[in-house]
Structure formats: structure tokens, C-alpha cells
C-alpha positions as CSV (number, residue, x, y, z in Angstrom):
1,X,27.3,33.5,-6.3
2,X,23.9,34.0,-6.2
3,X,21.4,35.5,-8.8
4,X,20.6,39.5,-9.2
5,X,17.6,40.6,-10.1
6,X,17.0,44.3,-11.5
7,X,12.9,43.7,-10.9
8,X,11.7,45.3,-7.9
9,X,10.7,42.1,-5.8
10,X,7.7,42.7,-3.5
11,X,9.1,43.5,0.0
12,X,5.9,41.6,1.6
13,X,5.8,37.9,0.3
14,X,3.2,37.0,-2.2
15,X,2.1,34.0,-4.0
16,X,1.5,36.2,-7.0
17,X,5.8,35.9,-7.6
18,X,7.3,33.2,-9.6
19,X,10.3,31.7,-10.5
20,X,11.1,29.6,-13.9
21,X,14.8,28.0,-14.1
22,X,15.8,25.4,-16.8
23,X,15.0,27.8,-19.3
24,X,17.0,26.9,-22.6
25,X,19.7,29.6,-23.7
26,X,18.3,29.8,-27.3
27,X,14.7,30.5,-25.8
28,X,13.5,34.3,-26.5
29,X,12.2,35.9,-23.8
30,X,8.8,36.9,-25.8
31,X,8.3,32.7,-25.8
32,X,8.4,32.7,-22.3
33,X,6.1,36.0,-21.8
34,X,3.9,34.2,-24.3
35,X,3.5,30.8,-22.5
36,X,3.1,32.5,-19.3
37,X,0.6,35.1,-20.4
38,X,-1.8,32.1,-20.9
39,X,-2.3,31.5,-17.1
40,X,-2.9,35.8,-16.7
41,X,-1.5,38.9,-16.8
42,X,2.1,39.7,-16.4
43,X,2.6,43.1,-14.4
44,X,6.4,42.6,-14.1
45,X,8.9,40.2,-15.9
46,X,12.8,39.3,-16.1
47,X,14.6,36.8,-17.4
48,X,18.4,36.4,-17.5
49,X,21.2,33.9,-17.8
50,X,21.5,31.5,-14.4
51,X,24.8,32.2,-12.8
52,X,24.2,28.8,-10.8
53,X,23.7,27.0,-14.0
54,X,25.1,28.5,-17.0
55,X,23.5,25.9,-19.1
56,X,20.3,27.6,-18.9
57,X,18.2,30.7,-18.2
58,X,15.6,31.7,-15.5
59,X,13.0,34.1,-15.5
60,X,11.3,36.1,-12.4
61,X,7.5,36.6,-13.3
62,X,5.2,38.5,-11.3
63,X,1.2,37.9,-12.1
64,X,-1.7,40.4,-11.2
65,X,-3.5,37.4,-9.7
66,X,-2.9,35.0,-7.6
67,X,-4.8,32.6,-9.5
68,X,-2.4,32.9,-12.3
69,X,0.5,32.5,-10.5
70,X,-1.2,28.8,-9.2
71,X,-1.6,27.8,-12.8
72,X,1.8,28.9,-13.8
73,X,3.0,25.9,-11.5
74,X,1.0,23.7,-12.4
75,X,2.8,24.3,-15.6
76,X,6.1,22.8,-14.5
77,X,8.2,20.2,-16.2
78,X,5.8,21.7,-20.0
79,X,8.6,21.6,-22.6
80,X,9.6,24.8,-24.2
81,X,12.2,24.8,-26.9
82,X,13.1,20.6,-25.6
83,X,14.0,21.7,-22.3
84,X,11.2,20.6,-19.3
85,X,11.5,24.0,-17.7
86,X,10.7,24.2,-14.1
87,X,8.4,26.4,-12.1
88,X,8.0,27.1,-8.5
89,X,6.5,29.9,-6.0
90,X,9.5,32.7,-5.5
91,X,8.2,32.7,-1.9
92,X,8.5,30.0,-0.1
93,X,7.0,30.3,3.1
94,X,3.9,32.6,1.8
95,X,0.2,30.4,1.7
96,X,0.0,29.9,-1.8
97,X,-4.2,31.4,-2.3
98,X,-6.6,29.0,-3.9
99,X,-7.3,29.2,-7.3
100,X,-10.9,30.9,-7.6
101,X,-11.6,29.6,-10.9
102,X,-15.0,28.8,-11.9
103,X,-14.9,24.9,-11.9
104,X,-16.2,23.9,-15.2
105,X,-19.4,21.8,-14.9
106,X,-19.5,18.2,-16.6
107,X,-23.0,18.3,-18.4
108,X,-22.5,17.6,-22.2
109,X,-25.6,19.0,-23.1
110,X,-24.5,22.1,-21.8
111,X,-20.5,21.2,-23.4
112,X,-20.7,24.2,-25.9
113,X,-22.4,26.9,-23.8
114,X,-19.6,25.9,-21.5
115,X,-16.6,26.8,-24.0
116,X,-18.1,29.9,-24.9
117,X,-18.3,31.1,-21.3
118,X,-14.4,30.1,-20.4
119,X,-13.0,31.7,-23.7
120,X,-14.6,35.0,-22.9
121,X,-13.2,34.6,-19.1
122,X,-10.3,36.6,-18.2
123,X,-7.1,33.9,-18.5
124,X,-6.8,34.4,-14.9
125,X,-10.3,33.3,-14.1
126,X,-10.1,29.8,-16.3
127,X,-9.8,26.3,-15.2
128,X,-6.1,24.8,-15.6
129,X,-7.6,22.5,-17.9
130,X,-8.4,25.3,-20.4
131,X,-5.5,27.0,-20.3
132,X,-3.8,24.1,-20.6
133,X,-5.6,23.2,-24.0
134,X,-5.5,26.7,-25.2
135,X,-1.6,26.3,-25.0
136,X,-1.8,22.6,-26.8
137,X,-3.7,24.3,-29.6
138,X,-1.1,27.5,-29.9
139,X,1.8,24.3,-30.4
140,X,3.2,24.0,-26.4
141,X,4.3,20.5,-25.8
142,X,2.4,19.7,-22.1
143,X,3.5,16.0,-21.6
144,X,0.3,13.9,-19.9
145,X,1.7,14.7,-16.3
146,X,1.6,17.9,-16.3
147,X,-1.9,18.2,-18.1
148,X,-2.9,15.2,-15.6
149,X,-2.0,18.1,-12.7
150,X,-4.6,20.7,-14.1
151,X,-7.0,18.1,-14.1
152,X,-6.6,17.1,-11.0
153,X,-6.5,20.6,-9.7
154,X,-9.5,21.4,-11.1
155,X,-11.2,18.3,-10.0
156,X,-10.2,18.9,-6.5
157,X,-11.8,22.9,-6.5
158,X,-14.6,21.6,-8.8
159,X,-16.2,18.5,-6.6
160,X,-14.5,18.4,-3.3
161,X,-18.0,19.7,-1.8
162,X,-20.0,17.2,-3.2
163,X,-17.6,14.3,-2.6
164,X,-17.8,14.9,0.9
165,X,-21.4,14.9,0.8
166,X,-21.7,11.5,-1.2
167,X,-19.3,9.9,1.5
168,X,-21.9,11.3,4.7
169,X,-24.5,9.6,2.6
170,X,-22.4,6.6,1.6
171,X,-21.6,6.1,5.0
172,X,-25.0,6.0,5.7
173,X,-26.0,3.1,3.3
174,X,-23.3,1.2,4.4
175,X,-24.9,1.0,8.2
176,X,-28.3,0.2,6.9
177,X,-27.0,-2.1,4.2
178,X,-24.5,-3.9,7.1
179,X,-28.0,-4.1,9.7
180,X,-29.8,-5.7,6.9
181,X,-27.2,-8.2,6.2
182,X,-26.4,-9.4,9.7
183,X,-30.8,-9.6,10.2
184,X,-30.9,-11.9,7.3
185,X,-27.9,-13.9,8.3
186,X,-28.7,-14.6,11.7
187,X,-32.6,-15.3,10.7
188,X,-31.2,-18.0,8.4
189,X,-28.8,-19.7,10.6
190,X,-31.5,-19.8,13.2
191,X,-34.2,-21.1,10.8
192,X,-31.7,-23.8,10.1
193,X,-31.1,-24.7,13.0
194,X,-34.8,-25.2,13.9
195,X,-35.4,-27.5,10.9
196,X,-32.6,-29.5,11.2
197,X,-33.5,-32.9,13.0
198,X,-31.7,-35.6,13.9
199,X,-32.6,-38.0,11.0
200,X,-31.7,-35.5,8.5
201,X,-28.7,-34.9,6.0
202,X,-27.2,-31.6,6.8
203,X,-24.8,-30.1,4.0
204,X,-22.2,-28.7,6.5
205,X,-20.4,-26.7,3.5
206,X,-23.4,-24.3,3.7
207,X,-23.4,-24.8,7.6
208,X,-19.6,-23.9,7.6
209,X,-20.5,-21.3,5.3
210,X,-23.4,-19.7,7.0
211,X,-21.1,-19.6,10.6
212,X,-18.7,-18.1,9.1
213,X,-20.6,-15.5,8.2
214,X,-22.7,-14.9,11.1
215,X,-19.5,-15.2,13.3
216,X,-17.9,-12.2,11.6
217,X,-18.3,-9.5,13.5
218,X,-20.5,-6.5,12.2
219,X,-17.8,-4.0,12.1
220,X,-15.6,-6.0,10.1
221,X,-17.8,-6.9,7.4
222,X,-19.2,-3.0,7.1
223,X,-15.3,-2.1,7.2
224,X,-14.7,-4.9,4.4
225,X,-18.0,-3.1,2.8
226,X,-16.4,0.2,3.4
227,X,-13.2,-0.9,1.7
228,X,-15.1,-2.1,-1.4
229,X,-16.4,1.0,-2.2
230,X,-13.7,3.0,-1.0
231,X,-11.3,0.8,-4.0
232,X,-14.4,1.1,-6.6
233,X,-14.9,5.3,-5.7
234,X,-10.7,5.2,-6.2
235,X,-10.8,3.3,-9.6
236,X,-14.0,5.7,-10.9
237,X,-11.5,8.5,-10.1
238,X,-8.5,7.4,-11.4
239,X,-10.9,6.3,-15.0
240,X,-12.2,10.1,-14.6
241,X,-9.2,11.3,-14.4
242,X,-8.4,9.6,-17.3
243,X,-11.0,10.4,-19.6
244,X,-10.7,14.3,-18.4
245,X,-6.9,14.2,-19.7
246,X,-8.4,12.9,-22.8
247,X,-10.9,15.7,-23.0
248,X,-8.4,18.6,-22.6
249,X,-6.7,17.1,-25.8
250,X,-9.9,17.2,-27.4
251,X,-10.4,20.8,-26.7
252,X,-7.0,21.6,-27.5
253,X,-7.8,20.5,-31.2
254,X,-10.8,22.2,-31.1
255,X,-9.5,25.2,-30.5
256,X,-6.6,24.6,-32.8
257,X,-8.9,24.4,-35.5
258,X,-11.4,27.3,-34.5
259,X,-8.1,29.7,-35.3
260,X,-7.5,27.9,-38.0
261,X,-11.1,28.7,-39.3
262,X,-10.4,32.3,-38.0
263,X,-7.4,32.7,-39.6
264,X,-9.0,31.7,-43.1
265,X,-11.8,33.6,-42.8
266,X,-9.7,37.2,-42.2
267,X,-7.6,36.0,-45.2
268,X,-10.5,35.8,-47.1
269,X,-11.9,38.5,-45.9
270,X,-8.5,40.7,-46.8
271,X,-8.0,39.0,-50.3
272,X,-11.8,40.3,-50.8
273,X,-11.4,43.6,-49.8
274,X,-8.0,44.2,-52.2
275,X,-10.2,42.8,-55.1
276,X,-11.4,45.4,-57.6
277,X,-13.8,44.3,-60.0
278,X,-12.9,44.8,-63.5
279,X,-15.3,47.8,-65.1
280,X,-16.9,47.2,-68.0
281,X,-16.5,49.3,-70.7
282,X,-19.5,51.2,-71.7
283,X,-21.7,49.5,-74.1
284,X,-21.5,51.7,-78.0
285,X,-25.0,53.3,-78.9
């Protein structure tokens, strides 16, 4: 038997549709609006029991932007009410639009400009990794994989231009770094050779050693080169990566205690207002 849906469903396939099962039965549907309303806004909505699955609920969401609908799956396997819910384009075949988020830039002199500018954005028009810390801070559980996804996502749409650009020129250094190497090497074996006579005491470790060396073809030793730098750019990834996942916790407190400070302050504010001073009574002549 297969799931009814009462929400018109676009006839044309878009990436803007989404699908959420593995929704817990005692979750409301204004906690699911609420999480999803993070990532931008909601022009339709359904949620229902799973007739495949009558352990749990599923929901049909359909964002204005495609944008938000990316960052709603990235959101996939966050826990809502202890149940990893799953998310997943409605369409399947449909090209899923890149997110055109503004990537957020890295400079930490710049750090608090930068937070200003992404919490007046649209939700729609923020980086995964904000959204993802804005949910942290309003009490979402996001295990580290799923915040490690925005990260990544953002990282890929933030730097992919000037990664490729640091490889054309890394690829550049290699060659002159690999010509300057095999110069040197064949200057020294030859140099050693030509002061070598027959009366004196050669150490043949360095001979064996300088042989080698000069007997390895060029290639080889710039792919070995290559292969170096390719592990090292792959470890500084993984360690930025790293420290990124870090940072959207960071922010998530942050925030967390920015509405904390807000919510005081209206309090305050409120409890001020509803305070009447006492009069004073009117001094006797």
C-alpha cells in the first residue's frame, strides 16, 4: 500500500520537494515545521502516519528555494525526539541545484562582521554550517556527522576555485623543484666520480646511495613528490575539517547565549515597564 498525500505535488520535478520518514509518532508537526524552517521557507507542508512503517511518521515539505531544500538533506540522520529522522530529495531523477550560499570567508579579524552579515541573511541564503549552529543553539541534537556534512558542503562551494588554482601552481613547483633535484644529483655523482682515484678510499654507502638516486627515474621521484604533497594537502583537510566542526559548535553556543542575553534583556525591559513608582505624598506646609 503505498502512501497518499493530500498536498498538491508539483507535476514538473523539482529539487525544491522533500521527503522526511523516520519521524517519531509522539513528534508534533510544529517540531518538524520548526527544524525545517531553519534551512528556509516552507510554502507547503504535510505530515502523516507511514502506512509502510507504522512505527513512525513522514512528512512531504516543499521549500521556496532550492537552496533550502539542499540544506534540509544535509540534515539527515539529526535527532528529533531520539529518533535519527531521515531526509531525501522527493524527486529522484531531478538535478538537485547547487546551493548559492554565500561561502563564509575564514579571516578572524573579520569573524564578527561575518556573523552579523549571515544572521541578517535570509535562512535560505546561509551556509549549512550556520544553520546548523543556529539549530544546536535552539536545543536540536546534530550528531558530528551530520554537522561534519555541512562543513564539508560548504567547504566544497567555498574553496573549490582556489584549490584548483593552488594545484596548477603546485604542479608547477613540483617540475621546477624535480629539475633542480636531478641537476644537483647528477652534478654530484659526476663530481665524484672525477675525484675519485685509484689510491683513494671510496665510502660506497654514499656511492650506493648517490646511484640510487640518480638512477631513479625523474618521473618517479616527482610522482613520489607529488604523492607527498597530495597525503600532506589530504591531512590539512581532514585537520580543517576538523577544527571547522569545532567552530560550528562554538557558534552554536554563541548564539545560544546571544538569546539568552535577549531574552533577559526584554524581561527586564517588561518588569520595567509594569513598575510604577510609589508617589510621594505631598510634603505638609
Amino acid at each position: 500500500m503505498e502512501n497518499q498525500w493530500t498536498m498538491s505535488i508539483p507535476a514538473e520535478p523539482t529539487s525544491r520537494l522533500v521527503l522526511v520518514k523516520n519521524i517519531s509518532l509522539k513528534t508534533q508537526e510544529a517540531t518538524i515545521k520548526d527544524f525545517f524552517s531553519f534551512c528556509g521557507i516552507i510554502t507547503a507542508f504535510e505530515m502523516k502516519k507511514n502506512v509502510q512503517d507504522e512505527q513512525h511518521q513522514m512528512a512531504l515539505i516543499l521549500f521556496e528555494k532550492d537552496a533550502a531544500a539542499k540544506t534540509a538533506t544535509l540534515l539527515s540522520q539529526a535527532v528529533v525526539d531520539d529518533c535519527p529522522i531521515e531526509v531525501e530529495p522527493y524527486f529522484k531523477q531531478v538535478l538537485v541545484a547547487e546551493n548559492t550560499t554565500t561561502p563564509v570567508a575564514t579571516d578572524s579579524a573579520n569573524a564578527e562582521q561575518q556573523q552579523q552579515q549571515q544572521q541578517k541573511q535570509p535562512q535560505e541564503s546561509k551556509s549549512a554550517s550556520h544553520v546548523m549552529a543556529e539549530l544546536l543553539a535552539s536545543g536540536y541534537v546534530l550528531t558530528e556527522s551530520v554537522v561534519k556534512k555541512g562543513v564539508e558542503f560548504d567547504e566544497k562551494h567555498g574553496v573549490s576555485s582556489r584549490v584548483n588554482g593552488y594545484l596548477t601552481k603546485m604542479g608547477a613547483g613540483l617540475t621546477q623543484l624535480n629539475q633542480r633535484i636531478y641537476g644537483a644529483s647528477s652534478e654530484k655523482s659526476i663530481a665524484a666520480n672525477t675525484a675519485a682515484t685509484p689510491g683513494d678510499t671510496v665510502d660506497t654507502t654514499a656511492a650506493v646511495s648517490t646511484t640510487s638516486l640518480s638512477s631513479v627515474p625523474a618521473p618517479s621521484r616527482m610522482q613520489s613528490l607529488k604523492n607527498s604533497r597530495a597525503s600532506l594537502k589530504v591531512q590539512g583537510f581532514a585537520s580543517r575539517i576538523a577544527g571547522k566542526v569545532s567552530s560550528v559548535h562554538e557558534e552554536a553556543k554563541r548564539i545560544a547565549a546571544e538569546k539568552k542575553n535577549d531574552a533577559s534583556n526584554i524581561t527586564l525591559v517588561n518588569d520595567t515597564a509594569g513598575h510604577k513608582p510609589d508617589q510621594l505624598e505631598p510634603q505638609q506646609k
